[in-house]
C-alpha positions in Angstrom: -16.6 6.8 -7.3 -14.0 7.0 -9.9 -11.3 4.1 -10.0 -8.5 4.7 -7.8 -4.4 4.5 -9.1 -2.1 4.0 -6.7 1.6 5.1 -7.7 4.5 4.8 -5.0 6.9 7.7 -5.4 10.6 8.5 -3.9 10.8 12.3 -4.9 9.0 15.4 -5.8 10.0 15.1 -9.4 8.1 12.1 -9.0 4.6 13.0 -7.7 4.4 16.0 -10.0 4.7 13.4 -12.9 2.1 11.5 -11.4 -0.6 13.8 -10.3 -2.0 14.2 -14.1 -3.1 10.2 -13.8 -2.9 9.2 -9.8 -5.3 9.2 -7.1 -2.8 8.5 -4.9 0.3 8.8 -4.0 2.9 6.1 -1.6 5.3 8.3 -0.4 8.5 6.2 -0.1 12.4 6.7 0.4 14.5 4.4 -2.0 11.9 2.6 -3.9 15.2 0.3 -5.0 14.9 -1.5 -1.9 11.5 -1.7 -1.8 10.9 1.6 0.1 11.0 3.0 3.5 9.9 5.9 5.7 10.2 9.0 3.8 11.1 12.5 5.2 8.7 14.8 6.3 9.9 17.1 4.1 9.0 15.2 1.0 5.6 14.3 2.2 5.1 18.7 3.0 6.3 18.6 -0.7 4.3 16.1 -2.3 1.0 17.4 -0.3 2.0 21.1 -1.6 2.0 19.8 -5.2 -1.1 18.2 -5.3 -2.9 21.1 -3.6 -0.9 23.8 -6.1 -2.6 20.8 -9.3 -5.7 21.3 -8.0 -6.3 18.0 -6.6 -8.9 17.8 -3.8 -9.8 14.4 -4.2 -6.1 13.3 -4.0 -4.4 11.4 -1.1 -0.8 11.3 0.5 -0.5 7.6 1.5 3.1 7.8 3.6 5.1 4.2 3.5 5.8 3.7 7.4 9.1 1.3 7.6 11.6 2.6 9.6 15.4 2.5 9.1 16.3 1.0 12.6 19.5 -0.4 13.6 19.9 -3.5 11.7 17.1 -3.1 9.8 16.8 -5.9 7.3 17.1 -4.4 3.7 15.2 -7.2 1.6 12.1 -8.2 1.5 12.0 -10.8 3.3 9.9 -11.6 6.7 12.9 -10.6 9.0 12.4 -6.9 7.4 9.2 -6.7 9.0 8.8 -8.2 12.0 7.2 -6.0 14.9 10.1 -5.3 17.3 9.5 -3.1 20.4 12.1 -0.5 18.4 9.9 -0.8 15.1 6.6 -0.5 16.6 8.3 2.6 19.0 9.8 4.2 15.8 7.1 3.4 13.5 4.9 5.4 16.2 6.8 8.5 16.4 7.1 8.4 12.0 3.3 8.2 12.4 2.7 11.0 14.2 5.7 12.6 12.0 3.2 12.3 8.6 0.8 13.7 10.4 2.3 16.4 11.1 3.4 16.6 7.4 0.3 17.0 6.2 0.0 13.1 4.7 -4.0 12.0 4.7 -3.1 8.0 5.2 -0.2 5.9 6.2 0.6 2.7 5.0 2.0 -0.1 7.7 2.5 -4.0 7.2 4.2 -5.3 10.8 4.7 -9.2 11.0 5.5 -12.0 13.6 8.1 -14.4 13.3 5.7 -17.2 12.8 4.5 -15.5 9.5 1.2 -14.1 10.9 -0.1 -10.1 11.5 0.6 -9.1 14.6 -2.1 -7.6 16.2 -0.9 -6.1 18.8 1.4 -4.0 16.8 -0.6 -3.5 13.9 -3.7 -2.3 16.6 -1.6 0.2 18.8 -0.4 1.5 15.6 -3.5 2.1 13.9 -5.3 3.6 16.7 -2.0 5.9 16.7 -3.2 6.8 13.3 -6.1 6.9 13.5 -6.4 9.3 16.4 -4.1 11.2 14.2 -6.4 12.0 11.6 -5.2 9.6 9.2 -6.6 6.7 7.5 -4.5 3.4 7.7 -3.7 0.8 4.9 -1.5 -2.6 5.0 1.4 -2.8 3.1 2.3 -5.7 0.5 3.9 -7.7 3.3 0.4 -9.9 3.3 2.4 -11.8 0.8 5.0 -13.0 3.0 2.0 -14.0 5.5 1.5 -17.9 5.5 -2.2 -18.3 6.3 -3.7 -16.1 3.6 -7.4 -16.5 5.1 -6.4 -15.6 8.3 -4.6 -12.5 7.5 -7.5 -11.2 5.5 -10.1 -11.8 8.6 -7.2 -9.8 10.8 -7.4 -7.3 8.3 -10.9 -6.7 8.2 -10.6 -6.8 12.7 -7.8 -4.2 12.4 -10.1 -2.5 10.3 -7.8 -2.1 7.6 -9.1 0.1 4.6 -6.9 -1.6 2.0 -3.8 -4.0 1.6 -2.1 -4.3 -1.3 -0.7 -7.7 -2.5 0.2 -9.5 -5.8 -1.9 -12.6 -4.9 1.5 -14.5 -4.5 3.2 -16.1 -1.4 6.7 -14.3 -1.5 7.8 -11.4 -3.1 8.5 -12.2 -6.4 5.2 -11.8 -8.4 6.6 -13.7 -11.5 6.4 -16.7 -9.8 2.6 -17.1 -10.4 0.6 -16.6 -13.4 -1.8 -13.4 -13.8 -4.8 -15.8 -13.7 -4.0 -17.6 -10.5 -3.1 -14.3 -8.8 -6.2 -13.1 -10.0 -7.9 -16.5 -8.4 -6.3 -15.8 -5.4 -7.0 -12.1 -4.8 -11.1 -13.1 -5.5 -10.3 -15.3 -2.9 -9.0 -13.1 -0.8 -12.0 -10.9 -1.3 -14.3 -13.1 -0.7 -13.3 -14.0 2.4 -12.6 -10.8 4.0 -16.1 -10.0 2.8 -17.6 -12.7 4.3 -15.8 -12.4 7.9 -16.6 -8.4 7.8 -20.6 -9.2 7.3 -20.5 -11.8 9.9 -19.4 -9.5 12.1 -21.1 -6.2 11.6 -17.7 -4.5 9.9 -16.2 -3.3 7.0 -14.5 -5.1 4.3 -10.7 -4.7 3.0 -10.2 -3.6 -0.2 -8.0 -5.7 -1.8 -5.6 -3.7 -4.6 -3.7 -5.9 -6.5 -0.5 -4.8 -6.9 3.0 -6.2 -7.7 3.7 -5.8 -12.1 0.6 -4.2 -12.7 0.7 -2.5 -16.5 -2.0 -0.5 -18.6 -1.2 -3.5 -20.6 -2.6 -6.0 -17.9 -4.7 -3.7 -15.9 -8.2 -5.2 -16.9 -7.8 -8.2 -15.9 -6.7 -7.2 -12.3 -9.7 -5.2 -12.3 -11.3 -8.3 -11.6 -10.2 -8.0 -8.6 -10.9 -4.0 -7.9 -10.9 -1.4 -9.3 -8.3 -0.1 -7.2 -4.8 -0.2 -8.5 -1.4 -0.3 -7.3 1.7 0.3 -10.2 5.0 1.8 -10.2 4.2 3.1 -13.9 7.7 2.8 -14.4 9.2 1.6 -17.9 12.5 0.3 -17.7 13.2 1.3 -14.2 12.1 4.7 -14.8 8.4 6.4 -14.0 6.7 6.9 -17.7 3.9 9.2 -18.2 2.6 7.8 -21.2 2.1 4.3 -19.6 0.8 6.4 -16.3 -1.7 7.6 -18.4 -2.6 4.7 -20.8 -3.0 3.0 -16.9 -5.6 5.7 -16.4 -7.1 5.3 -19.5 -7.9 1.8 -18.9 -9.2 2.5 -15.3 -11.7 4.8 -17.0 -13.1 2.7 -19.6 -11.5 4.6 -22.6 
């Protein structure tokens, strides 16, 4: 299987850009704070695109973070923790991307002592699951305390991927490429280790979190499975989408 590039996107301006050099694409609204639920009607666009560019292979991945009352705009734990109006409006967005036409959905629900929570995360992927659609965890791992935990609860949930930067926090810069590396093997190993023991499939872990064309082998690592804005400056640039690619594909 070819490497997979994972680019999140906030319009339909953006997805077009990036079909020539993504995989897939994280359908967001206002990527400035980090992202959120996006509209149906961007997803309907974005999955009309990539079928118009000829994209079988392709796959909508649809953020799911809804924009309830009070809704905490950093990223922070309190922005994520599994409240009965989340996980209710998080379900009916669900069922929303389906509907849409997205192929995955992308969820990351907390609880207040820093951990997954299961019974969240499970009613919601089952949701999605009998949905059609495949279900990844969102970079909120890294504000998740007990790293080892989280990755066996990932491979229980039966997660297919999770992003993270390998940091604890948001802020990736915090933490040198080569111990974020170290902790992502990490990661790996032990979700790896916990699915075998127990007859399941692994996580796959894509790093994520300041990942460039100019930095891309080494998170390769990791996986071959990459998660990048490809934006220069604040703003989505081809070229370095497709020098990204590039180095995915061993040119």
């Amino acid at each position: 299987m070819r490497p997979a590039l994972e680019v999140p996107i906030e319009n339909i301006e953006g997805a077009i850009a990036s079909l020539p050099f993504a995989d897939r694409l994280e359908v967001c609204d206002d990527l400035s704070t980090e992202g959120w639920t996006p509209a149906p009607d961007l997803v309907r666009e974005v999955r009309g695109a990539m079928n118009a560019a000829g994209r079988p292979g392709a796959r909508v991945v649809a953020m799911i973070r809804p924009r309830v009352p009070g809704a905490v705009v950093a990223p922070v734990l309190a922005a994520f923790l599994a409240s009965p109006a989340v996980v209710d409006a998080c379900h009916r967005e669900i069922e929303a991307m389906a509907h849409a036409g997205a192929h995955d959905v992308a969820i990351g629900l907390l609880r207040p002592d820093a951990s997954i929570d299961l019974e969240a995360m499970e009613r919601l992927a089952g949701a999605a699951r009998a949905a059609g659609l495949g279900v990844a965890f969102l970079r909120t791992v890294d504000l998740v305390r007990d790293r080892d935990r989280a990755m066996r609860d990932l491979v229980d949930l039966g997660m297919e991927r999770v992003v993270t930067a390998g940091v604890f926090g948001w802020d990736a810069s915090v933490a040198t490429i080569g111990s974020r590396v170290d902790r992502m093997q990490r990661d790996a190993l032990v979700a790896e280790a916990h699915a075998a023991a127990r007859g399941l499939r692994s996580v796959t872990i894509v790093p994520g979190g300041g990942v460039r064309s100019s930095n891309a082998s080494e998170f390769m690592r990791v996986s071959v499975d990459l998660h990048s804005s490809c934006r220069v400056r604040g703003v989505l640039d081809a070229d370095e989408g497709n020098a990204l690619r590039a180095v995915l594909d061993g040119q």
